[in-house]
C-alpha positions as a Python dict, from the first residue, in 0.01 Angstrom:
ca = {
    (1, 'X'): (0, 0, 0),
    (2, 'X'): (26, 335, 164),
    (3, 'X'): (-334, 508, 135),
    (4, 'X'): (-161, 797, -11),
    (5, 'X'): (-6, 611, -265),
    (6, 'X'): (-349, 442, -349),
    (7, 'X'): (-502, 838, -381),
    (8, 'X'): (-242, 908, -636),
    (9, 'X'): (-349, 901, -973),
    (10, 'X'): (-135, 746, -1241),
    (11, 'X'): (61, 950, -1474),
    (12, 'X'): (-139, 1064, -1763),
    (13, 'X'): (174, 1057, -2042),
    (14, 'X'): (-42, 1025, -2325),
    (15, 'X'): (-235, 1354, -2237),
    (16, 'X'): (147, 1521, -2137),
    (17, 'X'): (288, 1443, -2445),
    (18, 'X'): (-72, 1585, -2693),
    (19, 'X'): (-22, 1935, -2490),
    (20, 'X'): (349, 1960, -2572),
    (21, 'X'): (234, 1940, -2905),
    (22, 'X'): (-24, 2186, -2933),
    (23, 'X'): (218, 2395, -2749),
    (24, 'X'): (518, 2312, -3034),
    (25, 'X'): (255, 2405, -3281),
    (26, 'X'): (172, 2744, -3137),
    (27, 'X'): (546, 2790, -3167),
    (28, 'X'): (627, 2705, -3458),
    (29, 'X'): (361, 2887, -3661),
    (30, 'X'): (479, 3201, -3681),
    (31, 'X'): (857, 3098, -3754),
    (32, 'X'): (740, 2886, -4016),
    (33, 'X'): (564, 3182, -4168),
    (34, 'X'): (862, 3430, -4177),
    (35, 'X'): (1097, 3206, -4299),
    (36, 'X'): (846, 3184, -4594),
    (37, 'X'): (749, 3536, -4643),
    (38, 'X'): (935, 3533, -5036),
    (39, 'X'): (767, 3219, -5094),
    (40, 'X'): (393, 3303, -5006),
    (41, 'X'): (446, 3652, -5151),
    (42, 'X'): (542, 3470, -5505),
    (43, 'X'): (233, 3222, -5471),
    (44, 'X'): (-15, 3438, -5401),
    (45, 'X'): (79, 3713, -5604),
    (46, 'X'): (95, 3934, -5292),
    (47, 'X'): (353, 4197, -5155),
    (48, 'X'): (636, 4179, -4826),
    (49, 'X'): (425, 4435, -4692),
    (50, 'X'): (67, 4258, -4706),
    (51, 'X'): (208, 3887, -4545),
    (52, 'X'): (420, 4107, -4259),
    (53, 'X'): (130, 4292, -4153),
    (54, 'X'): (-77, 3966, -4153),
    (55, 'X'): (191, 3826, -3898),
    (56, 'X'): (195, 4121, -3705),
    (57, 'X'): (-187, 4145, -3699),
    (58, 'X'): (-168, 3740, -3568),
    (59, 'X'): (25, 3870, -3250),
    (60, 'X'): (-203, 4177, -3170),
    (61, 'X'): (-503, 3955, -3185),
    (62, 'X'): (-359, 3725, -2968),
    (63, 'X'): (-242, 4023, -2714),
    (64, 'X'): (-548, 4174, -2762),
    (65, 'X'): (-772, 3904, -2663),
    (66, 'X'): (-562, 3692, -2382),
    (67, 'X'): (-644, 3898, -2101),
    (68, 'X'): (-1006, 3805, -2206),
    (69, 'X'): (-924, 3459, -2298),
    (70, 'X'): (-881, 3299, -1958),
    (71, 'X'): (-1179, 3480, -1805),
    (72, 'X'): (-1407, 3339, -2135),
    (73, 'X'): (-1210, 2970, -2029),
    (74, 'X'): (-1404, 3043, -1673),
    (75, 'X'): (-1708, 3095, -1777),
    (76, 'X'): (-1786, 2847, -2068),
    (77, 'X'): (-1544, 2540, -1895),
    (78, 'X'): (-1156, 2538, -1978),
    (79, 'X'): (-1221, 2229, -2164),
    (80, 'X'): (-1435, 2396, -2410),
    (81, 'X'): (-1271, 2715, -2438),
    (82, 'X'): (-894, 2463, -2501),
    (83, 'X'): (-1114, 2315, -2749),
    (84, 'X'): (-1219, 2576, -2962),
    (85, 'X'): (-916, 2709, -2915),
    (86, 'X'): (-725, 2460, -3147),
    (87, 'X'): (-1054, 2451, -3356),
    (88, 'X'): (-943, 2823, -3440),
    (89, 'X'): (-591, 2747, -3487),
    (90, 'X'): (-679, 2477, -3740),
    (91, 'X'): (-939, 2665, -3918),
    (92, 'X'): (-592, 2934, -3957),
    (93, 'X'): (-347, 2638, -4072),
    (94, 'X'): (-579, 2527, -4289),
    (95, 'X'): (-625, 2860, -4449),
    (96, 'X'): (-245, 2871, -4499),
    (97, 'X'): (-262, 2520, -4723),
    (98, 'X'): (-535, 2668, -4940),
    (99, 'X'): (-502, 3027, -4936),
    (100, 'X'): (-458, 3190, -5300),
    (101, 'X'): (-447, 3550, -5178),
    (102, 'X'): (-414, 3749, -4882),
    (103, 'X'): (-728, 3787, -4740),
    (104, 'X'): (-777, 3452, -4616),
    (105, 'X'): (-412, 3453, -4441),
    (106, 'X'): (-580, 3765, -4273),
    (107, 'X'): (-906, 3665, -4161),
    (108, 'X'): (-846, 3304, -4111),
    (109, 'X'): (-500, 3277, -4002),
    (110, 'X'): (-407, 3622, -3813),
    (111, 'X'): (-771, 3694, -3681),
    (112, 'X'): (-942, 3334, -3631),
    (113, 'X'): (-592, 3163, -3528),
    (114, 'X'): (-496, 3474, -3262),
    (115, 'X'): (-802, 3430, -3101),
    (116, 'X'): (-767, 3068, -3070),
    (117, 'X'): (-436, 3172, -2929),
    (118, 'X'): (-576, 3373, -2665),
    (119, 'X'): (-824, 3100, -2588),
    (120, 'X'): (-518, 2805, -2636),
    (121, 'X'): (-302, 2932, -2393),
    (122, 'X'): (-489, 3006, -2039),
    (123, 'X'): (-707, 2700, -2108),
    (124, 'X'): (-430, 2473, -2146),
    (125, 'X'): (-299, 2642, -1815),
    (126, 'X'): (-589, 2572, -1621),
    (127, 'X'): (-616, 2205, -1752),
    (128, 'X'): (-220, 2138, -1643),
    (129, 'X'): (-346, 2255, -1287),
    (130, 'X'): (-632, 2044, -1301),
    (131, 'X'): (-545, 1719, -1468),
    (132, 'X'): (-192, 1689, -1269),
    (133, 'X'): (-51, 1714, -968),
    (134, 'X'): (242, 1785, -769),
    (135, 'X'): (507, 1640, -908),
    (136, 'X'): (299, 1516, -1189),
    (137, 'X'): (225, 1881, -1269),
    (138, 'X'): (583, 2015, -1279),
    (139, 'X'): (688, 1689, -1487),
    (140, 'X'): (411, 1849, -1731),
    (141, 'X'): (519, 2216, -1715),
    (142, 'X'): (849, 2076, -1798),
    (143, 'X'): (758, 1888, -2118),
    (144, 'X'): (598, 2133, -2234),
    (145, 'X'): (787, 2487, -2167),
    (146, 'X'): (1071, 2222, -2357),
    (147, 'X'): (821, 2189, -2675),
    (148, 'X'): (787, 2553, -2646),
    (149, 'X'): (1196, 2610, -2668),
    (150, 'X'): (1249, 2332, -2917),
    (151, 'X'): (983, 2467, -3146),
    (152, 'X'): (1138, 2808, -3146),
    (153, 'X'): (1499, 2696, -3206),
    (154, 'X'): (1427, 2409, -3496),
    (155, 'X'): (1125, 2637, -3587),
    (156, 'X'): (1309, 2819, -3858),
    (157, 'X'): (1488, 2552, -4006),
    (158, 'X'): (1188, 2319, -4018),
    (159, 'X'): (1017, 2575, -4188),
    (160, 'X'): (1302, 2631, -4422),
    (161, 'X'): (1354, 2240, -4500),
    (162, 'X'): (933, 2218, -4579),
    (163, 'X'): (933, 2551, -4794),
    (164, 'X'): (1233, 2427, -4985),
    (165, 'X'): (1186, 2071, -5064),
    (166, 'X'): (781, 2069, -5069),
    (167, 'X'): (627, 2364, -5030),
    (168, 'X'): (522, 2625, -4743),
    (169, 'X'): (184, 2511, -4758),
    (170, 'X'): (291, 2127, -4673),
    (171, 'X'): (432, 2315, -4363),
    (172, 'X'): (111, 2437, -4216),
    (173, 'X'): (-79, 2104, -4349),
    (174, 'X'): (140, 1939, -4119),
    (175, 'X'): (-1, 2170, -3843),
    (176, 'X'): (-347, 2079, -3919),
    (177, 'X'): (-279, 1723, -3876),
    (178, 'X'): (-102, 1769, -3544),
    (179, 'X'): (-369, 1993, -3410),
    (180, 'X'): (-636, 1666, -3544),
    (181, 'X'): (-478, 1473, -3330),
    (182, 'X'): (-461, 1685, -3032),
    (183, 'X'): (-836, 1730, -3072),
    (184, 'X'): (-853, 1333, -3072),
    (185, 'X'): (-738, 1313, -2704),
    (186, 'X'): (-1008, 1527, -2573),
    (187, 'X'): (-1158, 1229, -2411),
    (188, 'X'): (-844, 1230, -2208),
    (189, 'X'): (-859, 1560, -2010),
    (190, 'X'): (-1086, 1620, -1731),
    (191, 'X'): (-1268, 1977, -1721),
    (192, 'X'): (-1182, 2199, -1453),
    (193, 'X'): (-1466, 2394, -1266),
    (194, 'X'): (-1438, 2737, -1216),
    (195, 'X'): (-1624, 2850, -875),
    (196, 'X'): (-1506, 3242, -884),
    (197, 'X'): (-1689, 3515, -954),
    (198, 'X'): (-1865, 3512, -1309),
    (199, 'X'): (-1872, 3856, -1438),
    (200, 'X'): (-1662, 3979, -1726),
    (201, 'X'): (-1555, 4356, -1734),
    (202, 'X'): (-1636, 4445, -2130),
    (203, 'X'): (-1561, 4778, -2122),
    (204, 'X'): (-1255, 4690, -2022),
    (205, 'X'): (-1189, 4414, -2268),
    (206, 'X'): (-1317, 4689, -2558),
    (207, 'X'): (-1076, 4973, -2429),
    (208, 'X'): (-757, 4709, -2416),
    (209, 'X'): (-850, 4601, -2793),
    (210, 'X'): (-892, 4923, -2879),
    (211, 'X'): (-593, 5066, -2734),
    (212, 'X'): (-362, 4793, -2815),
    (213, 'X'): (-508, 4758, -3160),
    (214, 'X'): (-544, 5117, -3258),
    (215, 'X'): (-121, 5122, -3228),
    (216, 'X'): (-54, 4811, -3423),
    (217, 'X'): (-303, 4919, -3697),
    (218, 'X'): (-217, 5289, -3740),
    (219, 'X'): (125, 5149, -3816),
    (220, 'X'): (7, 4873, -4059),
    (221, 'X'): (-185, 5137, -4253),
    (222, 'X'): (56, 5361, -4255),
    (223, 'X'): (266, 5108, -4374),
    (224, 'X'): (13, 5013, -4670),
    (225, 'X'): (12, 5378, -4748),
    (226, 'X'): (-388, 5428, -4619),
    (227, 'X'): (-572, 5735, -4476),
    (228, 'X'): (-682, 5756, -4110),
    (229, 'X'): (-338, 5686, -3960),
    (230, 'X'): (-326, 5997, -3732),
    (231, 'X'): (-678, 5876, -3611),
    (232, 'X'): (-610, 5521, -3547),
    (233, 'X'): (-320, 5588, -3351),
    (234, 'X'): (-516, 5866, -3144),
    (235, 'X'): (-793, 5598, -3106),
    (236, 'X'): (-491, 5377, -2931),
    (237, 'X'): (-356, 5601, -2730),
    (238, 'X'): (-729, 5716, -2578),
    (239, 'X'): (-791, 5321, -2576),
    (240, 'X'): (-465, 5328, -2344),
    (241, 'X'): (-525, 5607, -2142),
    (242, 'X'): (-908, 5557, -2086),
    (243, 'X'): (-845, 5159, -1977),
    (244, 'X'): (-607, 5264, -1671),
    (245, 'X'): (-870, 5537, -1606),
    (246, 'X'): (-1122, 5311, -1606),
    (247, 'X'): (-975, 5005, -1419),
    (248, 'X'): (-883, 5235, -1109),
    (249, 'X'): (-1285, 5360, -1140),
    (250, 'X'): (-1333, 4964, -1069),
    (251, 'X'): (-1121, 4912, -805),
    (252, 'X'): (-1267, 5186, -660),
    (253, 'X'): (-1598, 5088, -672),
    (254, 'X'): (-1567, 4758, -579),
    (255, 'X'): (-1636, 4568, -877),
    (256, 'X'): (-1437, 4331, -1096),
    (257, 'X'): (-1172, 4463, -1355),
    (258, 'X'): (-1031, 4290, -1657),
    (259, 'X'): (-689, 4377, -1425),
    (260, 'X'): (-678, 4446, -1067),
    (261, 'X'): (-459, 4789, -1096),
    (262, 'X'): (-325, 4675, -763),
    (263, 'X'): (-68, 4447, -929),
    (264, 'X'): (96, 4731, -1064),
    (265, 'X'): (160, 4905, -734),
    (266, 'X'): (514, 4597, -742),
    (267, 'X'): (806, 4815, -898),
    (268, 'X'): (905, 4475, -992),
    (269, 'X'): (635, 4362, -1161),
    (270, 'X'): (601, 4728, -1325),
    (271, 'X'): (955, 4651, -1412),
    (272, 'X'): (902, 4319, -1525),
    (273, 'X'): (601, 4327, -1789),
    (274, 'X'): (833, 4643, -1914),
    (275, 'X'): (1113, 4469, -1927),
    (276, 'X'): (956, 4142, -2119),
    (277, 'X'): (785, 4342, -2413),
    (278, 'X'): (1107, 4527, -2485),
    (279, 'X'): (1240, 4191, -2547),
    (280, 'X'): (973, 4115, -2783),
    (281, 'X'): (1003, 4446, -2936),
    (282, 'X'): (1360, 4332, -3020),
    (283, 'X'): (1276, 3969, -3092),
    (284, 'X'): (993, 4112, -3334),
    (285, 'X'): (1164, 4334, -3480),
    (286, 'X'): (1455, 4119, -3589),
    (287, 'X'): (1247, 3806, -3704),
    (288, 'X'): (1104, 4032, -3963),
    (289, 'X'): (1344, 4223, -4097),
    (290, 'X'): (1631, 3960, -4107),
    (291, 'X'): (1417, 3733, -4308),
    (292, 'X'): (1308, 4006, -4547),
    (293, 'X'): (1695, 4085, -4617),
    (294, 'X'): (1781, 3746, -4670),
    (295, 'X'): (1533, 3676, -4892),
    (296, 'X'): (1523, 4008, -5062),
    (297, 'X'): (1887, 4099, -5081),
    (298, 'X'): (2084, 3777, -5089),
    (299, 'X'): (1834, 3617, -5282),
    (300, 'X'): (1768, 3286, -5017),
    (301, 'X'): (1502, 3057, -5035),
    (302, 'X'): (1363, 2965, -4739),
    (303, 'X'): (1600, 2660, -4617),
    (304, 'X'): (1912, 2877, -4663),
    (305, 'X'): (1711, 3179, -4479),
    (306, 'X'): (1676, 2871, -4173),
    (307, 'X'): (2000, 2793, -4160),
    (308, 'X'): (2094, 3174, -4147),
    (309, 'X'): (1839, 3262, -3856),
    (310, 'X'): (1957, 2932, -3665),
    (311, 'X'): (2265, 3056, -3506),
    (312, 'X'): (2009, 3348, -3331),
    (313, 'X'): (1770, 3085, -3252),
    (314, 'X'): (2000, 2782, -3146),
    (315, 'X'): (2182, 3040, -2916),
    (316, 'X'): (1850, 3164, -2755),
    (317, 'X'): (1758, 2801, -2665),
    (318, 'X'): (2098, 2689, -2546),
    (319, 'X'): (2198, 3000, -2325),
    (320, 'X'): (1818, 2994, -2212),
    (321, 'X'): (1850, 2623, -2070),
    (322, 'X'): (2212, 2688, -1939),
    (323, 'X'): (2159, 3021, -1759),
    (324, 'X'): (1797, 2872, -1627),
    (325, 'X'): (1994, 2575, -1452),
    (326, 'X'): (2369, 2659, -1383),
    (327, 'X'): (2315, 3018, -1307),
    (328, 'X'): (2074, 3017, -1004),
    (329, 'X'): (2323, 3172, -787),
    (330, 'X'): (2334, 3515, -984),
    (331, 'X'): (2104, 3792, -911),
    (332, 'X'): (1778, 3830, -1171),
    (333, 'X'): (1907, 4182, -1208),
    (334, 'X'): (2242, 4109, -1324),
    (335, 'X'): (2138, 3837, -1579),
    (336, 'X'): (1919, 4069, -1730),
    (337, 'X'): (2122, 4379, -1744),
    (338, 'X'): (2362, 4140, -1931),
    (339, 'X'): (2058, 3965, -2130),
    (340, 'X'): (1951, 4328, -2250),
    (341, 'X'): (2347, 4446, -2295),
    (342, 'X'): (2436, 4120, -2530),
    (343, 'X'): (2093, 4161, -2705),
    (344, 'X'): (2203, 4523, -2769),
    (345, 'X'): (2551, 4477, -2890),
    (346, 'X'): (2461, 4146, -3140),
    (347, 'X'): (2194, 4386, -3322),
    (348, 'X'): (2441, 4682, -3393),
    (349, 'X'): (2696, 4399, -3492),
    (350, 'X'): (2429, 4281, -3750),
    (351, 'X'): (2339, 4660, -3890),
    (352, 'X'): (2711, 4732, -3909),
    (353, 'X'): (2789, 4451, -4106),
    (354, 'X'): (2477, 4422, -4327),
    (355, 'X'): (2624, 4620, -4622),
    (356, 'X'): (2960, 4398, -4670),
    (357, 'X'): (2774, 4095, -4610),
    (358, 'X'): (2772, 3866, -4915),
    (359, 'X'): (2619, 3588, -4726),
    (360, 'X'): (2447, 3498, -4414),
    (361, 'X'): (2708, 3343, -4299),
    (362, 'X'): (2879, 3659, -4214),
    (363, 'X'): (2590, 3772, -3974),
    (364, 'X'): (2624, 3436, -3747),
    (365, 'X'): (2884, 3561, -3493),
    (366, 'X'): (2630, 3888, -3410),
    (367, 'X'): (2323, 3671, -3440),
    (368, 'X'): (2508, 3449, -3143),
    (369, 'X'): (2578, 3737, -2921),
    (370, 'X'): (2181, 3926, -2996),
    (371, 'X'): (2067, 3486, -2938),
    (372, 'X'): (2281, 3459, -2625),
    (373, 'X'): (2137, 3775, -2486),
    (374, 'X'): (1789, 3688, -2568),
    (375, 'X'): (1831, 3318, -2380),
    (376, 'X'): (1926, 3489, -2109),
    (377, 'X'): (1638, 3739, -2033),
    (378, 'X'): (1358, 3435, -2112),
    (379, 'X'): (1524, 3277, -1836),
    (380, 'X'): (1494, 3507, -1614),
    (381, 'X'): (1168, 3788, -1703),
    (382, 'X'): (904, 3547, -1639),
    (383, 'X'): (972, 3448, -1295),
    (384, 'X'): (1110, 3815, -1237),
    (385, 'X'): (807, 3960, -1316),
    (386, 'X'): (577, 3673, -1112),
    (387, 'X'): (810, 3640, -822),
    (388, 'X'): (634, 3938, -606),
    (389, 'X'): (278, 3843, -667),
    (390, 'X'): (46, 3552, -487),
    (391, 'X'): (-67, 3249, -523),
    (392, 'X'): (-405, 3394, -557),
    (393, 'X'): (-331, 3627, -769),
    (394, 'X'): (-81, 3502, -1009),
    (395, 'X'): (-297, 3354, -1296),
    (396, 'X'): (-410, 3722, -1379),
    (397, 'X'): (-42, 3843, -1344),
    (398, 'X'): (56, 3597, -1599),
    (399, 'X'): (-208, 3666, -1841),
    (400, 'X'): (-62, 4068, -1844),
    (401, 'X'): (264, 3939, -1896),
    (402, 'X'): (144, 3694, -2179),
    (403, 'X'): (-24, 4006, -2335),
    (404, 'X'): (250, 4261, -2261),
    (405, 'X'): (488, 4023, -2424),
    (406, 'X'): (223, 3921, -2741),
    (407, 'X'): (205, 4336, -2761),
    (408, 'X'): (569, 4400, -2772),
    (409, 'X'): (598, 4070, -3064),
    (410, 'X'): (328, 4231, -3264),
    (411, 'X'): (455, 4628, -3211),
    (412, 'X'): (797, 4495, -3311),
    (413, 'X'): (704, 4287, -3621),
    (414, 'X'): (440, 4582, -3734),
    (415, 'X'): (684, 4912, -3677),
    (416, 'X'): (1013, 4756, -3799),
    (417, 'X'): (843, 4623, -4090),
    (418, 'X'): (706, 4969, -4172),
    (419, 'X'): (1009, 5168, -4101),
    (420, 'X'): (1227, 4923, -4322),
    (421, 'X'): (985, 4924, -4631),
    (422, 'X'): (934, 5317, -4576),
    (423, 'X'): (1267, 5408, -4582),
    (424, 'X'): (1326, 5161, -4883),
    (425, 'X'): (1069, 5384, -5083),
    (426, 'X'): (1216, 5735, -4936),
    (427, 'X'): (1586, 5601, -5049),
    (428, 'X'): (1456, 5472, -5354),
    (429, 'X'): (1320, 5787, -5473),
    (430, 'X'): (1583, 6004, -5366),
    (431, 'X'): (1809, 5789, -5544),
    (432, 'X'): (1666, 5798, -5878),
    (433, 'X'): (1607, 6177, -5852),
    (434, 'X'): (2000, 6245, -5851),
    (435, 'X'): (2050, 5935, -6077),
    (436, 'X'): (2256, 6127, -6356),
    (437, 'X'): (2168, 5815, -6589),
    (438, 'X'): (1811, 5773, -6576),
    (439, 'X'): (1600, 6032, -6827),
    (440, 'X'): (1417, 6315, -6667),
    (441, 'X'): (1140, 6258, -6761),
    (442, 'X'): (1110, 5883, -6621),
    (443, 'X'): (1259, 5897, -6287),
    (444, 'X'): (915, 5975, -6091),
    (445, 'X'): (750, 5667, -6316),
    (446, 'X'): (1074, 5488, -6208),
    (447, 'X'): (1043, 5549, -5849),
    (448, 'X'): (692, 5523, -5831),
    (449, 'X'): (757, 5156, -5936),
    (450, 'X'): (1041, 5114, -5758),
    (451, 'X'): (835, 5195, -5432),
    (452, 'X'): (637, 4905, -5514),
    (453, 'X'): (798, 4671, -5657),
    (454, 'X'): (1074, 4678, -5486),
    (455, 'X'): (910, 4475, -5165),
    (456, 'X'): (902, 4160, -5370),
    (457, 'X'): (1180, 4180, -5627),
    (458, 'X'): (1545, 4050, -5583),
    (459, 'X'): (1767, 4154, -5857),
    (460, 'X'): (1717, 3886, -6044),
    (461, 'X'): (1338, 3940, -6086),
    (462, 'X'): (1404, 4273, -6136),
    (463, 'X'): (1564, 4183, -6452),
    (464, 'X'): (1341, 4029, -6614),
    (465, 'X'): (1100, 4269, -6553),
    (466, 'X'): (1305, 4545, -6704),
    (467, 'X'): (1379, 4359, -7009),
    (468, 'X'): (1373, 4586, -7325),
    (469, 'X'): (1479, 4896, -7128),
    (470, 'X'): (1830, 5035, -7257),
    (471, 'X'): (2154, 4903, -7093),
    (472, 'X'): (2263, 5190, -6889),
    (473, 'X'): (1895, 5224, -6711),
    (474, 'X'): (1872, 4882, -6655),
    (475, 'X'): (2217, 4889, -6452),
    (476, 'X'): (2114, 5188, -6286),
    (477, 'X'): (1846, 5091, -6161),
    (478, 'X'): (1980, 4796, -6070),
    (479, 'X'): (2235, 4965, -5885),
    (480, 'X'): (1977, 5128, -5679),
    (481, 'X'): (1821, 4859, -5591),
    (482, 'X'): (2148, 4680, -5458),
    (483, 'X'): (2280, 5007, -5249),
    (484, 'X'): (1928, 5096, -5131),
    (485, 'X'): (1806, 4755, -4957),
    (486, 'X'): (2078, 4762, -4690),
    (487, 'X'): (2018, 5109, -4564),
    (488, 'X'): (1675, 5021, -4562),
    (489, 'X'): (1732, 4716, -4314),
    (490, 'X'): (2009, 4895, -4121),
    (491, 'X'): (1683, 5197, -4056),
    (492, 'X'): (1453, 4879, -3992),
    (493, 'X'): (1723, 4779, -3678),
    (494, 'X'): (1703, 5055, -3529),
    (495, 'X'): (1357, 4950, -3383),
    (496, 'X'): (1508, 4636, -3189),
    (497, 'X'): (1822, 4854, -3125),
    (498, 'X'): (1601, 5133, -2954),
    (499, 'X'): (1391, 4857, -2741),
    (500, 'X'): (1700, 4669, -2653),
    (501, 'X'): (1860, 5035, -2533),
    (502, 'X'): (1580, 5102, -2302),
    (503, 'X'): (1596, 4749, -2156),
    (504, 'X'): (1959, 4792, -2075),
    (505, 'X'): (1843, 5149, -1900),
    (506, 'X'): (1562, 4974, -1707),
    (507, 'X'): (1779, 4673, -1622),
    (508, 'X'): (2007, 4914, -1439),
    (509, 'X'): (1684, 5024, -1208),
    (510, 'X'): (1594, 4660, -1188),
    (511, 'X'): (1921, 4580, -1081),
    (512, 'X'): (1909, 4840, -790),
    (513, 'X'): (1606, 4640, -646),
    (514, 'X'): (1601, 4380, -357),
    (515, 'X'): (1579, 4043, -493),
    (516, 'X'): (1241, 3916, -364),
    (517, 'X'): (1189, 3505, -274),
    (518, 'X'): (916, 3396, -503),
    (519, 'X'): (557, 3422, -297),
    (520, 'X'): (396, 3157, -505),
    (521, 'X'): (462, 2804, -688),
    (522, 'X'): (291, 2941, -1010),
    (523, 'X'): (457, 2798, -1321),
    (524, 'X'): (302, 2937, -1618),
    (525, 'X'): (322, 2924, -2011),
    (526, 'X'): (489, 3184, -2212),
    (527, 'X'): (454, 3224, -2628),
}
């Protein structure tokens, strides 16, 4: 036998095949938490509101902490830091099959399971690089940027099936258990030794959280009706501005950075990292406030809310895989100036035809056109966005995509949320103030509760709960509850409509650029 043959280690398929799935679960977590949002709100007596800002908070940890993540993977062993990292994420599933209020879902599963997110994903990285190689190592990426794809097609409809027929919680039991026996295979990878420079830039890691998580959090409490908004979002912005301030003091001084501002001297990377979390803007957007309608206004548990959301998932995965391996002869630019144009045109579709919908049914030719569109830019932003950066460098490049990206998930899922319940309370009121039916002297008692309850309530709940209130109020307020839910969601759209707008203008800049051969063989992991 050839001596090179003899230095090649065997195939570790076992070890392939346990990283897949603690990539699928990663995946499928959040889906399987919108598609349940009317199901965990009724269980836990809590409000629309309260479980979308726990999902959006789950993202901004995540993008919050993943530039950090990989450089904490460094220093205590990737091994460990992979390891805790699904510790977290169980500690957050099994919050979710015991949870009987919000504030576990909150600190357990958005806080504790984001940062095992952020410490998940760059270990795993480093652990592909070191426990295959070559082809080994690309047979690996495969398998598991396929778990990742599967997971978020099936995710919604797996979700749906579990919430339906057993019950959300038997959704995220079934995570625990997956992540157990992940964790029983640790014997299986091999550690990878980090021999780079040691020191971690906190101020910079504080100013990113800060920044990032000033945004995100003005617009949850803002949302929940708090104080302080004006302050947190100042706080962000200063976060923001003071981190680029200070990473260029860094880089001038010689000493390490949580980012090397030099990677943002590419246009196309500039152009890139833009590009990919004004997808997720869109993507966010959407996954929240198409589940809340469905659920809300047509009244769909959380199977028939799958099955709804599938032609927009389905569509991502299949034009993702076609345009990824029959396309490679079209310019980057063009695919995504047609990624961002489809993505654009399937979201108006949906707000136009939201108030004559009687059924989800009638949203699935949009949802296939904003799907198509948003197959189309995964398969092309990441290596985009990599392609003018160097083998050496190409591991921190991914990370700022990864949080750029986890941002643009968590902005999306926190503003469209907010704008869609906000003007649901603004149209509300102003409804029952010209309500000619209602008595004077109740309709800023009725609105008050409307503001509130109507988050939770389909029409049937409503009902009962206005039992013993004369005919003609009941109906009117009933009727206000029917005309003002659409208007509501078409408002909430106009978050992944904006985002999807800009990507269309920045695709036309992108497409003016020379196409650039890759200068590295980096394959990394996207959420």
């Amino acid at each position: 036998m050839a001596p090179d043959a003899e230095a090649t280690p065997p195939f570790n398929q076992r070890l392939a095949i346990l990283l897949a799935m603690a990539m699928f679960v990663l995946v499928v977590d959040t889906s399987l938490m919108n598609v349940s949002i009317s199901a965990v709100v009724h269980d836990i007596d809590a409000t629309v509101s309260g479980v979308q800002s726990a999902i959006a908070l789950e993202a901004l940890v995540s993008a919050a902490f993943i530039l950090i993540g990989g450089k904490v993977a460094d220093l205590i062993g990737r091994k460990l830091a992979y390891t805790l990292g699904l510790c977290a994420y169980g500690v957050g599933a099994v919050s979710m099959t015991l949870a009987q209020s919000i504030l576990p879902i909150i600190i357990f599963w958005a806080v504790v399971g984001g940062i095992g997110a952020a410490l998940l994903l760059p270990g795993m990285q480093a652990l592909i690089h070191g426990n295959f190689e070559g082809a080994a190592q690309k047979r690996v990426y495969a398998l598991v940027g396929a778990s990742a794809a599967i997971a978020a097609a099936v995710g919604p409809l797996i979700g749906g099936f579990l919430t339906t027929a057993l019950s959300w919680r038997v959704g995220f039991a079934m995570e625990a258990v997956i992540i157990a026996v992940v964790l029983s295979g640790l014997g299986l990878v091999k550690d990878v030794p980090y021999g780079g420079p040691r020191q971690i830039d906190l101020v910079g890691a504080a100013l990113s959280v800060l920044g990032m998580g000033g945004l995100v959090l003005g617009i949850l409490v803002w949302q929940e009706g708090g104080g302080a908004v004006g302050a947190l979002l100042a706080v962000g912005l200063v976060g923001l501005g003071s981190l680029v301030w200070w990473l260029r003091h860094r880089k001038r001084a010689g000493k390490p950075a949580l980012v090397d501002p030099a990677l943002f001297s590419s246009v196309h990377f500039r152009l890139g990292i833009s590009s990919q979390m004004l997808q997720q803007i869109a993507l966010g957007g959407a996954m929240i406030t198409l589940p809340i309608y469905l659920q809300m206004v047509l009244e769909y548990n959380a199977l028939e809310a799958g099955l709804s959301l599938a032609p927009l998932s389905l569509s991502m995965f299949a034009a993702s895989m076609y345009v990824g391996r029959k396309l490679t002869a079209v310019r980057a630019g063009t695919l995504i100036r047609w990624g961002f144009t489809l993505l654009l045109v399937g979201i108006v579709v949906v707000g136009l035809i939201v108030p004559r919908a009687d059924s989800g049914l009638a949203l699935a030719p949009a949802l296939v056109v904003a799907g198509t569109g948003l197959g189309v830019l995964v398969s092309q932003l990441n290596n985009f966005t990599l392609a003018p950066i160097t083998e050496e460098r190409v591991s921190e490049a991914a990370a700022v995509n990864s949080a750029a990206g986890s941002f643009g998930l968590s902005f999306g899922l926190a503003f469209a949320g907010a704008i869609m319940l906000a003007a649901l309370s603004i149209v509300f009121t102003t409804m029952s103030d010209n309500s000619d039916v209602l008595p004077a002297d109740d309709k800023e008692q009725v609105a008050q509760a409307l503001e509130e309850d109507a988050q939770v309530m389909s029409n049937s709940l409503l009902e009962e709960q206005l039992a013993g209130e004369p005919e003609d109020v009941q109906a009117e307020i009933i009727r206000i509850n029917t005309d003002a839910r659409p208007i509501a969601l078409q408002i909430g759209l106009l978050v992944p409509v904006v985002a999807a707008l800009i990507g269309v203008v920045l695709s036309i800049r992108i497409g003016r650029l020379p196409d650039i051969a890759a200068q590295s063989s980096h394959q990394g992991l996207e959420l």
